[in-house]
C-alpha positions as CSV (number, residue, x, y, z in Angstrom):
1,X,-153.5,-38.9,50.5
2,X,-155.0,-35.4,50.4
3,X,-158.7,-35.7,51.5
4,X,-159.2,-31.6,51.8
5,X,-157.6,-29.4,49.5
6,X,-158.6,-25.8,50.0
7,X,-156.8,-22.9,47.6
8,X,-157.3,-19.3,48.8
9,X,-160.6,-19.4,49.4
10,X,-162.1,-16.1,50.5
11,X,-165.4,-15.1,52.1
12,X,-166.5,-12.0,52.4
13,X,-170.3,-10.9,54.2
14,X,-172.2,-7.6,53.1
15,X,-172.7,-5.8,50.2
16,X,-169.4,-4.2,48.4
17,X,-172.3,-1.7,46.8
18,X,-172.8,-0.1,50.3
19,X,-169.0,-0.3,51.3
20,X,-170.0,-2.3,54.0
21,X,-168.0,-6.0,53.6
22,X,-166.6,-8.2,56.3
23,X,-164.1,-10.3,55.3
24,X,-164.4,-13.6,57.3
25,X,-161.9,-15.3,55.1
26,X,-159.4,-14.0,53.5
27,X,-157.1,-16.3,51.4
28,X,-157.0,-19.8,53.6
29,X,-155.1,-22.2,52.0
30,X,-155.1,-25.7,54.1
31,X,-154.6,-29.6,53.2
32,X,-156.2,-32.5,55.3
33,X,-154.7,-36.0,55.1
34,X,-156.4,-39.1,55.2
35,X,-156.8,-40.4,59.0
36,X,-156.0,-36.9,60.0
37,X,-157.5,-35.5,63.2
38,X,-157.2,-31.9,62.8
39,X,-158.1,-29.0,65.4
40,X,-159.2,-25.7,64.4
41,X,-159.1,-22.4,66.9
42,X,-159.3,-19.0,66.8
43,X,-161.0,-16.1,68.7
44,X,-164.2,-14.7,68.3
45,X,-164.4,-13.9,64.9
46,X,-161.1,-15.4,63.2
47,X,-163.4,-17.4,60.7
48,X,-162.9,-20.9,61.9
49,X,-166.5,-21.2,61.8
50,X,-167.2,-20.0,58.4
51,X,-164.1,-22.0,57.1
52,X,-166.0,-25.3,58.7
53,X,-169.9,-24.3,56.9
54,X,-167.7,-23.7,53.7
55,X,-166.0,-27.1,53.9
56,X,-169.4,-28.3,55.1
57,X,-171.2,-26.7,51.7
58,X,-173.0,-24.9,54.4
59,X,-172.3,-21.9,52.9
60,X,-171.0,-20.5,49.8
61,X,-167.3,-19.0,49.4
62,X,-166.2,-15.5,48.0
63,X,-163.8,-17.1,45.5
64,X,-161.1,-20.3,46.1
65,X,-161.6,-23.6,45.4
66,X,-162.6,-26.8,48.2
67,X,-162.1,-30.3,46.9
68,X,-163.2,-33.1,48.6
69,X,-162.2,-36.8,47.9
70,X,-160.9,-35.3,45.2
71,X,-164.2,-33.8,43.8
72,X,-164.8,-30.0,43.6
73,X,-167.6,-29.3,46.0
74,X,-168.4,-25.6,44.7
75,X,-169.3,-27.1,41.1
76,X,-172.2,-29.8,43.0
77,X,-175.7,-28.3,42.8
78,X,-178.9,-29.9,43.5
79,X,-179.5,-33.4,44.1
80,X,-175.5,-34.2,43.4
81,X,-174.8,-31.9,46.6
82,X,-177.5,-33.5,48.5
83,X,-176.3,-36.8,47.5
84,X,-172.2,-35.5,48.9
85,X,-173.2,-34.1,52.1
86,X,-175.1,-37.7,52.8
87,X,-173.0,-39.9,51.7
88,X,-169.1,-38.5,51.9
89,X,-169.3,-36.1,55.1
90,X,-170.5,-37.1,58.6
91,X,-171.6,-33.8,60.8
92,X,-171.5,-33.7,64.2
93,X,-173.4,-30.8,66.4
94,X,-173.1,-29.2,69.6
95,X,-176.4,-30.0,70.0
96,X,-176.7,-33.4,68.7
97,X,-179.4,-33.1,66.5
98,X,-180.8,-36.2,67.2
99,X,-184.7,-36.7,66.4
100,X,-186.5,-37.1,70.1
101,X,-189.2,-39.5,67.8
102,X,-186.2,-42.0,66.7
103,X,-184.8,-44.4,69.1
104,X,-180.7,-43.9,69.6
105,X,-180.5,-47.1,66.7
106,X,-182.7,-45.3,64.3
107,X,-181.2,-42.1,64.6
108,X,-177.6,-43.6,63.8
109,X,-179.7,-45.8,60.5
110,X,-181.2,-42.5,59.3
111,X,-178.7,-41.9,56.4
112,X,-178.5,-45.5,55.4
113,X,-182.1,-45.6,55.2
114,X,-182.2,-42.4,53.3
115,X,-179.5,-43.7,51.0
116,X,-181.5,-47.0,50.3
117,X,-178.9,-49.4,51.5
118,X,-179.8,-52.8,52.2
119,X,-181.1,-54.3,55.3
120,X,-178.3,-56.3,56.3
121,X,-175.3,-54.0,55.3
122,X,-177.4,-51.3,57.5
123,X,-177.4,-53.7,60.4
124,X,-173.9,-54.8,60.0
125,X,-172.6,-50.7,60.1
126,X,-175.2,-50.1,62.5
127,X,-173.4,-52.5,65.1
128,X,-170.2,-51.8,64.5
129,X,-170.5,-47.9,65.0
130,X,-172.7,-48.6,68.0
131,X,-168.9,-51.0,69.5
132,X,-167.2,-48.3,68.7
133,X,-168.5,-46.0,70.6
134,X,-169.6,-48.0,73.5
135,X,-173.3,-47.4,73.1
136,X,-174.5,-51.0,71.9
137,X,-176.6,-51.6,75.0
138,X,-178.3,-48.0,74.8
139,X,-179.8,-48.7,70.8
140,X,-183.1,-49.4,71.8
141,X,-183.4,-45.6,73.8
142,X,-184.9,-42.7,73.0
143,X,-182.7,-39.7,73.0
144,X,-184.6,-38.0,76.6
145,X,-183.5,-41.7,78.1
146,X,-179.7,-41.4,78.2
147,X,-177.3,-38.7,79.2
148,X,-175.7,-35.7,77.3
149,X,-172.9,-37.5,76.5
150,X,-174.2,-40.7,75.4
151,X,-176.6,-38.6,73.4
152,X,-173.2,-37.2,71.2
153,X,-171.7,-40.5,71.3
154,X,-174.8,-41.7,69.4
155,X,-174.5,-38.4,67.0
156,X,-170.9,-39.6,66.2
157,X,-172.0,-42.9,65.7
158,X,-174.2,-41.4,63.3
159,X,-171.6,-39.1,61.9
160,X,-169.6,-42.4,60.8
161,X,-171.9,-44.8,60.1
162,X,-171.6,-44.1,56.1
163,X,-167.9,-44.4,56.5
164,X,-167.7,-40.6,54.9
165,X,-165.1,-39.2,53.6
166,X,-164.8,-36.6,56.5
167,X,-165.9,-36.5,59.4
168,X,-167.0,-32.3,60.9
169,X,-167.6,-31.3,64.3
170,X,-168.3,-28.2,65.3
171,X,-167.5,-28.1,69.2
172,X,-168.9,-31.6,69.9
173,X,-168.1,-31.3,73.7
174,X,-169.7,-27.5,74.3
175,X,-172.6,-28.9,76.0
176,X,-171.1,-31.5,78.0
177,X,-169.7,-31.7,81.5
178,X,-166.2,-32.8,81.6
179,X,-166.1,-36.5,82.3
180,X,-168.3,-36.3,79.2
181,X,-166.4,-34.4,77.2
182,X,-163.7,-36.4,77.5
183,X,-165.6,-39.2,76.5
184,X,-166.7,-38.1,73.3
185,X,-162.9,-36.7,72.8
186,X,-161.8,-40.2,73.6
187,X,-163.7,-41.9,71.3
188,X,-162.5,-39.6,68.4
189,X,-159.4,-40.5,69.2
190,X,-159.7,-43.6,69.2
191,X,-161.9,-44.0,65.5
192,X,-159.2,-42.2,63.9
193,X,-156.6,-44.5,65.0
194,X,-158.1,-47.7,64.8
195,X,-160.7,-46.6,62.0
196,X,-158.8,-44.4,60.3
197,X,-161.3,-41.9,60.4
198,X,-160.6,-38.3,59.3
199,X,-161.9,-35.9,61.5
200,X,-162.0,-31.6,61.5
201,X,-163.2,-30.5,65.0
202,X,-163.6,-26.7,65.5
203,X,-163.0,-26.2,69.1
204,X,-162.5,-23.2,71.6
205,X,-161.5,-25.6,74.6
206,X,-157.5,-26.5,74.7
207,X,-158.3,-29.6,75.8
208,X,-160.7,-31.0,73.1
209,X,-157.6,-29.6,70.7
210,X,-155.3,-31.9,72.5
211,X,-156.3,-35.2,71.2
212,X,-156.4,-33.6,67.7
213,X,-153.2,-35.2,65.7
214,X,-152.7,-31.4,64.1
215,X,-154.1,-27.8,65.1
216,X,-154.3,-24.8,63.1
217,X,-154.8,-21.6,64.4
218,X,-157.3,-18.8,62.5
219,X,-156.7,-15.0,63.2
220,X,-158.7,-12.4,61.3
221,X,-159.5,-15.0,58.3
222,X,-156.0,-16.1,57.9
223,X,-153.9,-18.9,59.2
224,X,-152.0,-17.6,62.4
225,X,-150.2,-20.7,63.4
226,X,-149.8,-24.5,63.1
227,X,-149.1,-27.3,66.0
228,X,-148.3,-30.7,65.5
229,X,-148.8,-33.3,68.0
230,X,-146.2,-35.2,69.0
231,X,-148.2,-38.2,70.8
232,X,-147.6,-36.5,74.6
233,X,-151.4,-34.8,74.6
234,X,-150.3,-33.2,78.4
235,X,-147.1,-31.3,76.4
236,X,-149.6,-30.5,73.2
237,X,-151.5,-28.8,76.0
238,X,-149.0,-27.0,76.7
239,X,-147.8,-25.7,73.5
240,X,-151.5,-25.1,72.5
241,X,-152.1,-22.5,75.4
242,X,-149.1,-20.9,74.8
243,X,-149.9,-20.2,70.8
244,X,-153.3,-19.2,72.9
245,X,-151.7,-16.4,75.0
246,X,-149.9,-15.2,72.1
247,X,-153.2,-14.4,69.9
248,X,-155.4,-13.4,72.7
249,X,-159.3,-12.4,72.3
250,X,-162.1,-14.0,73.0
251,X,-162.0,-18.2,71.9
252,X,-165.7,-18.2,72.0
């Protein structure tokens, strides 16, 4: 089952009036599959991040269409879109994002609360996102209390805790160290296999694209290349870097 369909969507910055237009995007067309983990790279400027705020109704496209669950995300406006990006997509930062004020347990509630759920459902999903991640014994925290990485563990379990649709990370591990990193990759991982959960990390670090199930590769605002794992993450590696060398630039 298709959760993302995206049809030549095009984005293009400036003002054609003045001659001056960048086109970030130029005619992407891309599927994402229920319990997908999909990687996207690209150097500096390939468009991966504007595909990601456009997927994330972020931002607004040129032209082309994004569906959703099925729903057409360009045609939401106002409360309806509000109400989307709460309850069918999960976001998770490089910089977590997480409220200093809230404890690690109310930070993860935050869209439950918001969407009005009951007590005891919100408890129930609390828990079970907190097990998954391995950050049950840290609820009762403040952010400034634990580490970098559990501090994005918490922001995934955040991220999931509405069981969304899709799950977007934009390079979750770019502030961590690597023993972190790894963590948070792990834990992706493992949520999409044993949860099912569909994820769509941009990354610029090989590694963090290894434990993706898929990987597409963005140059100048169009689809360069495509890897698929084969369940050996040291040989998808492999085969990553070398699509890598082939593109060169900047992966920042």
């Amino acid at each position: 089952m298709e959760i993302v369909l995206i049809k030549n969507l095009k984005k293009d910055y400036g003002s054609r009036l003045g001659g001056n237009v960048t086109q970030a995007l130029r005619g992407i067309n891309l599927s994402v599959e229920q319990g997908e983990f999909l990687g996207v790279m690209g150097p500096s400027g390939s468009g991966k991040t504007t595909l990601l705020n456009c997927i994330s109704t972020i931002d607004t496209p040129t032209s082309g269409h994004v569906r959703i669950g099925g729903e057409d995300i360009l045609s939401l406006k106002g409360k309806a879109l509000t109400e989307f990006r709460r309850d069918k997509l999960g976001f998770v930062f490089q910089d977590f994002n997480l409220l200093d004020t809230l404890t690690l347990e109310e930070n993860i509630l935050l869209p439950l609360a918001l969407a009005r759920m009951p007590v005891s459902e919100i408890e129930k999903r609390v828990s079970q996102a907190a097990g998954d991640l391995g950050i049950e014994d840290l609820l009762g925290k403040y952010p400034y209390e634990v580490s970098m990485g559990q501090k994005q563990r918490a922001a995934v379990a955040r991220a999931i805790v509405g069981q969304p649709h899709l799950v977007l990370a934009d390079e979750p591990t770019g502030a961590l160290d690597s023993k972190s990193g790894r963590d948070v990759l792990s834990s992706f991982a493992r949520l999409n296999k044993e949860r099912q959960a569909t994820v769509l990390m941009v990354t610029h670090d090989p590694f963090a694209a290894s434990f993706c199930s898929r990987v597409v590769f963005l140059k100048d605002g169009l689809l360069f290349n495509e890897l698929i794992s084969g369940g050996e993450r040291g040989e998808f590696f492999d085969r990553i870097m070398d699509v890598l060398a082939v593109m060169g630039g900047d992966l920042r």
